[in-house]
C-alpha positions as CSV (number, residue, x, y, z in Angstrom):
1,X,-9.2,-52.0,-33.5
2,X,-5.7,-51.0,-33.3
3,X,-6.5,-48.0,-35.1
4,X,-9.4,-47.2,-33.1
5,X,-7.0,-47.3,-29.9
6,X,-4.1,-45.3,-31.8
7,X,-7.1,-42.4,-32.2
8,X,-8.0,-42.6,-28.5
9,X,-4.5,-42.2,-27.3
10,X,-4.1,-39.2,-29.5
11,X,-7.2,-37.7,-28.8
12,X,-6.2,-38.2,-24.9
13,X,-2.7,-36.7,-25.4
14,X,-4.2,-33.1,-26.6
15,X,-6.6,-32.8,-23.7
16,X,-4.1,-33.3,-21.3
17,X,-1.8,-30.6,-23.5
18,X,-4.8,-27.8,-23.5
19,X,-5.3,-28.6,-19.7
20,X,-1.4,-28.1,-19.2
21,X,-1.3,-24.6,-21.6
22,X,-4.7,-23.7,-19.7
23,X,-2.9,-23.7,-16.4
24,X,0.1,-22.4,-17.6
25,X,-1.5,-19.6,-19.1
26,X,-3.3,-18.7,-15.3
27,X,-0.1,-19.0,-14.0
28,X,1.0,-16.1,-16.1
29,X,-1.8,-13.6,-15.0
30,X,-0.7,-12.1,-11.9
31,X,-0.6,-8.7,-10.5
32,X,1.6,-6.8,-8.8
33,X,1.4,-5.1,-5.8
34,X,1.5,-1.3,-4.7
35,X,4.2,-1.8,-2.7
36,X,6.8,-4.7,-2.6
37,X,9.2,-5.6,0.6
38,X,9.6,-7.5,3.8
39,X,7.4,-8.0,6.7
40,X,5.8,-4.8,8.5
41,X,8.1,-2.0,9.7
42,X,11.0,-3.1,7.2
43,X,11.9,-0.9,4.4
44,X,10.4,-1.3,0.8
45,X,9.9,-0.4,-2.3
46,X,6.9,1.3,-3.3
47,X,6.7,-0.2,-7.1
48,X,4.0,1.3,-9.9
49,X,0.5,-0.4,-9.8
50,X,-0.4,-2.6,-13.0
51,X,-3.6,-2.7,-14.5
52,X,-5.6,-4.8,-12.2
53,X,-9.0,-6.6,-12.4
54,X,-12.5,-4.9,-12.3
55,X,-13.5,-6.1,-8.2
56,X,-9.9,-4.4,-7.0
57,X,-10.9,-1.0,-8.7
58,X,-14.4,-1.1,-7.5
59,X,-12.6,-2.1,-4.3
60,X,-10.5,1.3,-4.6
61,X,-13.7,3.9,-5.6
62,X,-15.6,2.8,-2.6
63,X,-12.6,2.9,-0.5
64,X,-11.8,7.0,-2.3
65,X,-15.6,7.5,-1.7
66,X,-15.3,6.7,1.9
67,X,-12.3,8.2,3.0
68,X,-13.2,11.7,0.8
69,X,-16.6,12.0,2.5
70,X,-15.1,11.1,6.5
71,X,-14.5,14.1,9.0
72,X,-11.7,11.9,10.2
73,X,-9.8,12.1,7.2
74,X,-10.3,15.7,6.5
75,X,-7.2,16.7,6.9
76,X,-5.8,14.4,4.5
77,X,-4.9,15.4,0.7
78,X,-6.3,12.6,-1.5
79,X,-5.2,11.7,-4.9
80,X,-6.1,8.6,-7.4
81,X,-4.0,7.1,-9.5
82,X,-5.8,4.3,-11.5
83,X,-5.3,1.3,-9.6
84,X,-4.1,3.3,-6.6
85,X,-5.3,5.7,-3.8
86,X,-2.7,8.0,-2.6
87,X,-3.2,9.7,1.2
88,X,-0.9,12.4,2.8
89,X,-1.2,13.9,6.0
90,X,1.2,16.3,7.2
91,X,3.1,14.9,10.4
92,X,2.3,17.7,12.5
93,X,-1.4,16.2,12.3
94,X,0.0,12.6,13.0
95,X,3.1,13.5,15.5
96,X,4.0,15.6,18.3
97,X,7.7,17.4,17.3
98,X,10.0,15.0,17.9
99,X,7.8,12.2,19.2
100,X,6.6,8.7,17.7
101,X,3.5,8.7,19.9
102,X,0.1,9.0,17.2
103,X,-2.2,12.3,17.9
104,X,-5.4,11.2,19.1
105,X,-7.0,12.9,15.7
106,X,-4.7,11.2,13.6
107,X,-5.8,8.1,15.5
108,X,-9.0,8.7,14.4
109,X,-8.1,8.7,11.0
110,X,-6.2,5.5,11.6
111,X,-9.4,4.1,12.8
112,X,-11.2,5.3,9.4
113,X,-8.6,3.6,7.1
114,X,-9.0,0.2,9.2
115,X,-12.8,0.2,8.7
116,X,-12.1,0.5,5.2
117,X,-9.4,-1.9,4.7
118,X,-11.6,-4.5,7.1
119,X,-14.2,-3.8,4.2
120,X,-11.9,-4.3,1.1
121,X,-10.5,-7.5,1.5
122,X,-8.6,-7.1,-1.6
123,X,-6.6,-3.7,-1.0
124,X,-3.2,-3.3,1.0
125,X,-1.6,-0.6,2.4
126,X,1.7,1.1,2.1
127,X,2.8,3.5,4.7
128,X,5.6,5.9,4.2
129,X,6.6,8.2,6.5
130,X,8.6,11.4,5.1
131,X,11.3,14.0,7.2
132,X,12.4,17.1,6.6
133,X,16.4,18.0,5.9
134,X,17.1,18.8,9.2
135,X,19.4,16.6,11.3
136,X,21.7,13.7,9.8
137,X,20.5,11.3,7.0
138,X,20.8,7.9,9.1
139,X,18.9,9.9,11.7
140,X,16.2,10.9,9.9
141,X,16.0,7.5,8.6
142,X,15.6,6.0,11.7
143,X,13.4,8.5,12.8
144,X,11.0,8.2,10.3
145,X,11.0,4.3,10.2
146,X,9.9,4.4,13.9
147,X,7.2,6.3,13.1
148,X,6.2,4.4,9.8
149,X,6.2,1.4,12.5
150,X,4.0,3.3,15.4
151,X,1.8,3.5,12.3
152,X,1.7,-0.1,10.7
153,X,1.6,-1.5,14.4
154,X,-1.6,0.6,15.0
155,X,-3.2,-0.6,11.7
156,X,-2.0,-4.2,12.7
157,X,-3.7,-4.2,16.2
158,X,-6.9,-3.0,14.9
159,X,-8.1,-5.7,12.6
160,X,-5.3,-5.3,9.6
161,X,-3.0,-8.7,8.8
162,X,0.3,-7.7,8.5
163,X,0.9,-8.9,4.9
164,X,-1.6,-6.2,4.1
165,X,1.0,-3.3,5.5
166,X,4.0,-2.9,4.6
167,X,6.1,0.6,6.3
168,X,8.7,2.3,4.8
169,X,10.4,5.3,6.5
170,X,11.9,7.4,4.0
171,X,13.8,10.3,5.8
172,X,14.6,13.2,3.8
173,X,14.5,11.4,0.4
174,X,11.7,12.0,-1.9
175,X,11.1,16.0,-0.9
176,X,8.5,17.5,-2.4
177,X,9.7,21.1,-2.0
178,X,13.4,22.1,-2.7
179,X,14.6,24.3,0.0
180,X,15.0,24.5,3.3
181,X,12.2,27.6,3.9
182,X,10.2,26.7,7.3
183,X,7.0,26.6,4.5
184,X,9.1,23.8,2.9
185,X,10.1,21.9,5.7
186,X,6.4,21.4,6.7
187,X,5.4,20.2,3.3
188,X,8.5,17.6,3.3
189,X,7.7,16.1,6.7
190,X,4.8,14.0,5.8
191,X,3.1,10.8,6.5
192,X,1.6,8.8,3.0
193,X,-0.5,6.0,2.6
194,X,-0.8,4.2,-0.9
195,X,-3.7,1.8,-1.2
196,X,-3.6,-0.4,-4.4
197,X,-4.0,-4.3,-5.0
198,X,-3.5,-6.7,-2.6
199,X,-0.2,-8.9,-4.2
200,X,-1.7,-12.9,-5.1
């Protein structure tokens, strides 16, 4: 009998180890998201996406499919990145010079991304709004972080939580021509949206 019970408590002791190393192990299996940072309109990091599971990358080719095929996001250059979906509009398109206020056209491409982020309940947003060279760096920070929040606040109001947006206004960092031709300043000042993994 004694023995009987010594075999018990044993056999009891490494179930309740596997259960523990079984938990421990889903602990360890998270992913990370596209972009990384405080609450909307404060400024963050826009990390790397990991590898993420099969539903968030369906998620992400019916949310491409959609926005590639809408009129309202014609204007829009589109790019896919694995896990991520990379959108840039040119400000002129979003803006009026000098202004925060959103273009009704760009509105309606607003409206476009919230349908689809309403749909994919798994996908956040990242929204980083670019300047050109022009004007002072703490100015053009500000400038552009105003904007980035007209932009997350829209998204907000129609039907987007705010721990799915995170805004970012990134001045004149991050060009993407050198310069300072007209041809270059347009390309610069630029509004980005990267869709990816919502962070667990």
């Amino acid at each position: 009998m004694p023995l009987l019970q010594s075999s018990r408590r044993i056999l009891a002791g490494l179930h309740v180890g596997l259960a523990v190393g079984l938990a421990l192990a889903a602990c360890s299996t998270t992913r990370a998201p596209v972009a990384t940072g405080g609450a909307v309109g404060q400024p963050v990091a826009v990390g790397q996406p990991v590898p993420v599971e099969a539903p968030v990358l369906t998620d992400i080719s019916a949310a491409e499919a959609r926005l590639r095929t809408s009129p309202a996001t014609s204007a829009a250059i589109i790019e896919r990145d694995g896990a991520a979906l990379r959108l840039r509009f040119a400000a002129h398109s979003a803006f009026a010079t000098d202004q925060f206020s959103l273009l009704p056209a760009f509105t309606a491409a607003l409206d476009e991304l919230a349908h689809v982020l309403r749909g994919q309940k798994q996908l956040a947003v990242a929204v980083n709004v670019y300047t050109d060279a022009i004007g002072g760096d703490n100015y053009n920070l500000q400038f552009s972080q105003a904007r980035a929040q007209a932009i997350a606040s829209y998204l907000s109001a129609h039907g987007i939580a705010e721990q799915r947006i995170t805004a970012r206004g990134a001045g004149e960092t991050e060009p993407l021509a050198a310069g300072n031709s007209p041809e270059g300043r347009d390309l610069n000042r630029r509004v980005e949206f990267v869709i990816g993994a919502l962070s667990s």
